[in-house]
C-alpha positions in Angstrom: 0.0 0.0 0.0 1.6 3.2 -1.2 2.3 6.0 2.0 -0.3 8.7 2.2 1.4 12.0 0.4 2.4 14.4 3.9 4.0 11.8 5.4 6.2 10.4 2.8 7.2 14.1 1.5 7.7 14.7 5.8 9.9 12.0 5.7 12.0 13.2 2.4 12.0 16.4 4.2 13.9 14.9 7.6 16.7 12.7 6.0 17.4 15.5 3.2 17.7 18.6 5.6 20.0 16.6 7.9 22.2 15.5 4.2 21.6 11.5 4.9 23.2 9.3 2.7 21.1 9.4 -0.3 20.2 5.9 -1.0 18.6 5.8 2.8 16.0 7.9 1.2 12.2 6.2 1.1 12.7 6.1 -2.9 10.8 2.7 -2.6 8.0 4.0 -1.5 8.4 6.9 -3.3 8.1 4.6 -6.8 5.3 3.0 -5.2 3.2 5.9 -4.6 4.1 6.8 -8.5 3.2 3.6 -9.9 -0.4 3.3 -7.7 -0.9 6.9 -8.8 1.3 9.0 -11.3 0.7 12.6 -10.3 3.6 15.2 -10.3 1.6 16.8 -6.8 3.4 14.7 -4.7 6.7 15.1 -6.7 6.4 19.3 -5.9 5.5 18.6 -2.2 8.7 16.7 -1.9 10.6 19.6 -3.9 8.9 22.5 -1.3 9.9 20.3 1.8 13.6 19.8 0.7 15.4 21.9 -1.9 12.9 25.2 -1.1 12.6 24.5 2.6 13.2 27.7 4.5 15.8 25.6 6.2 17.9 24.5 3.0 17.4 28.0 1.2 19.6 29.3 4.7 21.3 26.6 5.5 22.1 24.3 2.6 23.5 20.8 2.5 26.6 20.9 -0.4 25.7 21.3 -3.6 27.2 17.7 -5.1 24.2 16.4 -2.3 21.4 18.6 -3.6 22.3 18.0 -7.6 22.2 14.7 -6.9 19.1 14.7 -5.2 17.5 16.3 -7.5 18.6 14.3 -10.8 17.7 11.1 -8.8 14.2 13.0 -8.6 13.7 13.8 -12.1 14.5 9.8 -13.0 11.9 9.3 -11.1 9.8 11.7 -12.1 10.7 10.8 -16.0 9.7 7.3 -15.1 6.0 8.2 -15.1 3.6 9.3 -17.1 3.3 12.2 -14.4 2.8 15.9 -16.0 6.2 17.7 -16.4 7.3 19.5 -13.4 9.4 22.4 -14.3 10.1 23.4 -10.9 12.6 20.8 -10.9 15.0 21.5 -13.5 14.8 25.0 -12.5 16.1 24.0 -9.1 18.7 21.5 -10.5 19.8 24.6 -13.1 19.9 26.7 -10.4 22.5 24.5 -8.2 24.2 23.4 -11.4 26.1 27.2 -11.1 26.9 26.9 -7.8 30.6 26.0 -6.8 31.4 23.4 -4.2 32.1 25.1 -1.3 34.3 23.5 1.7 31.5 23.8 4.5 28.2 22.7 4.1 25.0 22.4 6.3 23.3 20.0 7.9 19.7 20.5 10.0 18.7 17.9 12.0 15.0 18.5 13.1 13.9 17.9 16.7 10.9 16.7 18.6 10.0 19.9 19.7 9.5 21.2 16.7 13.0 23.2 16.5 16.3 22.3 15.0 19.9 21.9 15.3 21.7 23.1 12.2 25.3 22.8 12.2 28.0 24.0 9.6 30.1 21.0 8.9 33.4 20.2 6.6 32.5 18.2 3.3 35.5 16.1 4.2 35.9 13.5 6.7 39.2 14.0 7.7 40.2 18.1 7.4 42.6 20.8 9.0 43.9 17.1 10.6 40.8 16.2 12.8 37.9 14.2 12.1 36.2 16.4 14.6 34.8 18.6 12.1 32.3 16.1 10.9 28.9 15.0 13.2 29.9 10.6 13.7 26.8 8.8 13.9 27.3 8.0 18.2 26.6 11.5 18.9 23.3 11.1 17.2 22.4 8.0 19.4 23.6 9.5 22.8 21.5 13.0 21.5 18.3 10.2 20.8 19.2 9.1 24.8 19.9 12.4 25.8 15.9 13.5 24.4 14.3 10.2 25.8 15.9 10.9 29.6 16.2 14.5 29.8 15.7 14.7 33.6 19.3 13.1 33.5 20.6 16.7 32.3 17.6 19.2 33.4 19.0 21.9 36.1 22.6 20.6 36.2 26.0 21.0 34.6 27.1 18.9 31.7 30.7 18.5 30.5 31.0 16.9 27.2 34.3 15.8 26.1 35.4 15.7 22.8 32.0 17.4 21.4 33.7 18.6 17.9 31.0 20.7 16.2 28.4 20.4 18.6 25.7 18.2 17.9 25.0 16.3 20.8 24.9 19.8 23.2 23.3 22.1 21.0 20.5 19.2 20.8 20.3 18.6 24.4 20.5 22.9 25.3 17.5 23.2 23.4 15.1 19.9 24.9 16.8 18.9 28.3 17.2 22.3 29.8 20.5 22.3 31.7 21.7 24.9 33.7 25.2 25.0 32.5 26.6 23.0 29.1 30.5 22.9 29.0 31.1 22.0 25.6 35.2 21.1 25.1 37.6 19.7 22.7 41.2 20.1 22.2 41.9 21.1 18.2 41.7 24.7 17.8 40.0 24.6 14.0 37.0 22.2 15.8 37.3 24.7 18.7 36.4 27.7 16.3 33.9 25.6 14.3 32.6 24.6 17.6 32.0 28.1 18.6 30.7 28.9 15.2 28.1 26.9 15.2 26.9 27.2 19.2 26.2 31.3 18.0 24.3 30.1 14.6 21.8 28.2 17.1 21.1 31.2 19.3 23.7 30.0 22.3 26.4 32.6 23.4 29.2 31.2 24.5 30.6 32.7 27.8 33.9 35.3 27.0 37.0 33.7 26.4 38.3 35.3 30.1 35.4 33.5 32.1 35.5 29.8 30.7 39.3 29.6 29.4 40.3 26.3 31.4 43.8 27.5 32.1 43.1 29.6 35.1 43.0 27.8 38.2 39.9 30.4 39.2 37.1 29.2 37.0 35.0 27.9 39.3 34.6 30.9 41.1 33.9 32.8 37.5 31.3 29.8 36.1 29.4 30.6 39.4 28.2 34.2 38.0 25.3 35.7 37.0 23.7 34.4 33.7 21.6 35.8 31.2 21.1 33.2 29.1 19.3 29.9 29.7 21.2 27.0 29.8 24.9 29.2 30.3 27.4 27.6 27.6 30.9 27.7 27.9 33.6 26.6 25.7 36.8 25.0 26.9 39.8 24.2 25.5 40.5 21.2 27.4 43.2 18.5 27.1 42.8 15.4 28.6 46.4 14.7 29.9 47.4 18.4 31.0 44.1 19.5 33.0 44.7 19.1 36.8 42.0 17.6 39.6 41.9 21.0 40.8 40.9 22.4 36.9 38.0 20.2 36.7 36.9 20.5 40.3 36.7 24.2 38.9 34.1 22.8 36.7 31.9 21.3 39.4 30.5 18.9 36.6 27.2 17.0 37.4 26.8 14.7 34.4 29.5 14.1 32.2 29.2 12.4 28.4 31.4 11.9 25.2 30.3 10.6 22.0 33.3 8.6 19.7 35.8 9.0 21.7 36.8 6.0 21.9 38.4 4.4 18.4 42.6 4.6 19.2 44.5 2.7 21.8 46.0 6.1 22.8 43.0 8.2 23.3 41.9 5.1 25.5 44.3 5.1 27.7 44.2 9.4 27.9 40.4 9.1 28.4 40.9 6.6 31.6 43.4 9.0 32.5 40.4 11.9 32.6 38.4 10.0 34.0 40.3 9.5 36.8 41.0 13.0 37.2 37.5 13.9 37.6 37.2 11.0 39.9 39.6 12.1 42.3 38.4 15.7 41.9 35.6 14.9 43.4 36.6 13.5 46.4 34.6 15.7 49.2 31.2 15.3 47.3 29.1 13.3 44.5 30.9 11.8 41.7 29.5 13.1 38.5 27.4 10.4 36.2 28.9 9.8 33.2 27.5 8.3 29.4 30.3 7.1 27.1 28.3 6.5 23.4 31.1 5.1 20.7 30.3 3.0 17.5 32.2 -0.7 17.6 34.3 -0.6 14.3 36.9 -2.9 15.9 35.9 -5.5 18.6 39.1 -5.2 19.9 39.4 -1.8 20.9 36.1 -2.0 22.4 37.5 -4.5 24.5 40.6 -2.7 25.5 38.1 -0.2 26.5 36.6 -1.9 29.2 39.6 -4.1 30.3 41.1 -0.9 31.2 38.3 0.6 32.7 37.9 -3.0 34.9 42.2 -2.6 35.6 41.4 0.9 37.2 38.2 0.0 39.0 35.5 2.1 37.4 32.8 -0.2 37.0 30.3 0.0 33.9 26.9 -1.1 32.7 25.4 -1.0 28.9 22.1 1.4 28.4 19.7 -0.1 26.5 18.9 0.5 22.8 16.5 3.0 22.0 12.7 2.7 21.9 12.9 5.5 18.9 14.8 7.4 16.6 14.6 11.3 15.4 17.7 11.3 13.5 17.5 8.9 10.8 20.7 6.1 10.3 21.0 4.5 6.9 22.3 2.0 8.4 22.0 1.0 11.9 25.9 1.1 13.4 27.0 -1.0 16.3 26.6 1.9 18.6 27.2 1.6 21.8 26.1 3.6 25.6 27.9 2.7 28.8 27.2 4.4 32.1 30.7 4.1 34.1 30.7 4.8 37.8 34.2 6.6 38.7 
C-alpha cells in the first residue's frame, strides 16, 4: 500500500535537511506511490519540503548532495507518465552554477519542533581532525539524551570531545541544563565549535570566564547568567588538566560521544576519568555516558579491560525505543554508564 502523500514528503523532508546518505532515502516508497498513482503533486510537495525549505534556502546541504538529489528526482519523475514538473530543472539549473564550497549544512529536526543546524566540513578528515564532521554516536547518545532528559535538566554537563556540537546544542535546546561545557582540544574544531553554538542562538561565555587554564574558573562559572542554559567553551586536554581544573568545573553529568576508536585516546580518556574522579573527592561523583560506535571489537574490549584494571565499573544502556535522527544503516553503537 503506497504511503499517504504528507508523510512520505515529511519523511524526504527529515533525512534531506540533515544530508543523509542518499540511498537511505524512502525512494521505494516513493516509486510505489508513482506507480499506484502517477501525479507530479506529490513530486512538488517533496521539492517545497527539501530543496525550497526555508531551512535548506539558509542553510544548505553541499551542492554535489542537492544535484544529486534532485537528478535522482527527475528519474523518477521521468519514469512516469506524471505531468512535467518544471520546478525541478529550474532547481537543479539553479544549483548546477553553484561552486562546491568546503562547508556545508546539515539540520537535524527535533521533537519539539526546532532544529539543530550545524555548519560542517565536506570532508571526513580536514585541517587534521575528524572532529569537524557529526559521527553517527553523537546522534544516538542526543536520541538518549531526548528520551531521559531529567538526567541533564537543572545541572552542569561536561562533554568531552564534542567537535562541532551536535550532541549539546541538541540537548540545550530539549533537556534544559543549567550549565553545558562543551570542550575539545583542536583549535579549527574549537572555532567551528564556537561557530556553530552562536548560529543556534547559544552565546558562548567570553574567552576570560571559561578559558580552562586559570585555576579560578570555578569561582567565575558561578556568575550571573543571562542566558538559559549558560554555555561555555573550553579548550581542554585530557592529559594536561589538573583535579583541581575540573573541580573548577563542578560537573554533574559528564558524556562523550566517539571517543573512543585509538589505543592512545583510551588510555588518555581513563586517565580523565580518573581525574575527575579524584576531583571529586569531598562530594558526588558526576554520572557519566560514554556513546562510541564498535568498528573494531578489539578496541572495544581494551576499552573496558582498562576501565575494569582501574576499578570504574560500567553497565550498557539499553537501545533506544525510537529514533529522530535517521541512520541509513543501523551502526553498532554503543552507551555505557561508568561509575568513577
Amino acid at each position: 500500500m503506497a504511503e499517504p502523500r504528507p508523510g512520505l514528503a515529511l519523511r524526504f523532508q527529515r533525512q534531506f535537511l540533515a544530508a543523509r546518505p542518499l540511498r537511505s532515502l524512502p525512494w521505494t516508497e516513493l516509486e510505489q506511490s508513482l506507480r499506484t498513482a502517477p501525479d507530479s503533486a506529490l513530486l512538488a510537495d517533496i521539492l517545497h519540503e527539501t530543496i525550497l525549505h526555508p531551512l535548506c534556502v539558509k542553510y544548505p546541504p553541499s551542492a554535489k548532495y542537492r544535484r544529486c538529489f534532485l537528478t535522482e528526482l527527475i528519474r523518477k519523475h521521468e519514469s512516469t507518465a506524471a505531468e512535467p514538473l518544471d520546478g525541478l530543472y529550474n532547481a537543479l539549473a539553479d544549483v548546477l552554477k553553484e561552486e562546491e564550497p568546503t562547508h556545508c549544512y546539515k539540520n537535524y529536526l527535533l521533537p519539539t519542533g526546532d532544529c539543530v543546524s550545524l555548519s560542517e566540513s565536506t570532508a571526513l578528515i580536514s585541517g587534521g581532525t575528524t572532529g569537524l564532521v557529526t559521527w553517527e554516536a553523537a546522534l544516538h547518545l542526543a536520541q538518549w539524551a531526548l528520551e531521559n532528559p531529567g538526567v541533564f535538566r537543572d545541572r552542569t554537563i561536561l562533554e568531552l570531545g564534542s567537535g562541532i556540537g551536535f550532541t549539546g546544542i541538541a540537548i540545550c535546546k530539549t533537556c534544559q541544563p543549567r550549565t553545558f561545557i562543551f570542550s575539545d582540544c583542536h583549535p579549527r574544531v574549537l572555532r567551528q565549535l564556537g561557530e556553530n553554538i552562536r548560529l543556534n542562538g547559544f552565546i558562548p561565555e567570553p574567552d576570560e570566564t571559561w578559558s580552562i587554564q586559570t585555576e579560578s574558573q570555578g569561582q567565575d562559572m558561578e556568575g550571573e547568567n543571562c542566558q538559559n542554559p549558560k554555555v561555555i567553551v573550553a579548550e581542554l586536554d585530557w592529559g594536561s588538566v589538573t583535579e583541581k581544573q575540573l573541580l573548577g568545573l563542578r560537573a554533574d553529568v559528564v558524556i562523550a560521544a566517539d571517543v573512543v576508536y585509538d589505543p592512545e585516546i583510551i588510555l588518555a580518556l581513563i586517565g580523565m576519568l580518573q581525574k575527575l574522579s579524584t576531583s571529586r573527592a569531598d562530594t558526588k561523583a558526576p554520572e557519566v555516558f560514554i556513546a562510541f560506535t564498535i568498528r573494531n571489537p578489539a578496541t572495544y574490549q581494551l576499552f573496558q579491560a582498562e576501565l575494569d584494571k582501574v576499578g570504574i565499573r560500567w553497565q550498557m544502556i539499553p537501545a533506544h525505543s525510537s529514533c529522530n535522527f535517521f541512520y541509513d544503516v543501523q551502526p553498532d553503537v554503543t552507551i555505557l554508564q561508568l561509575f568513577i
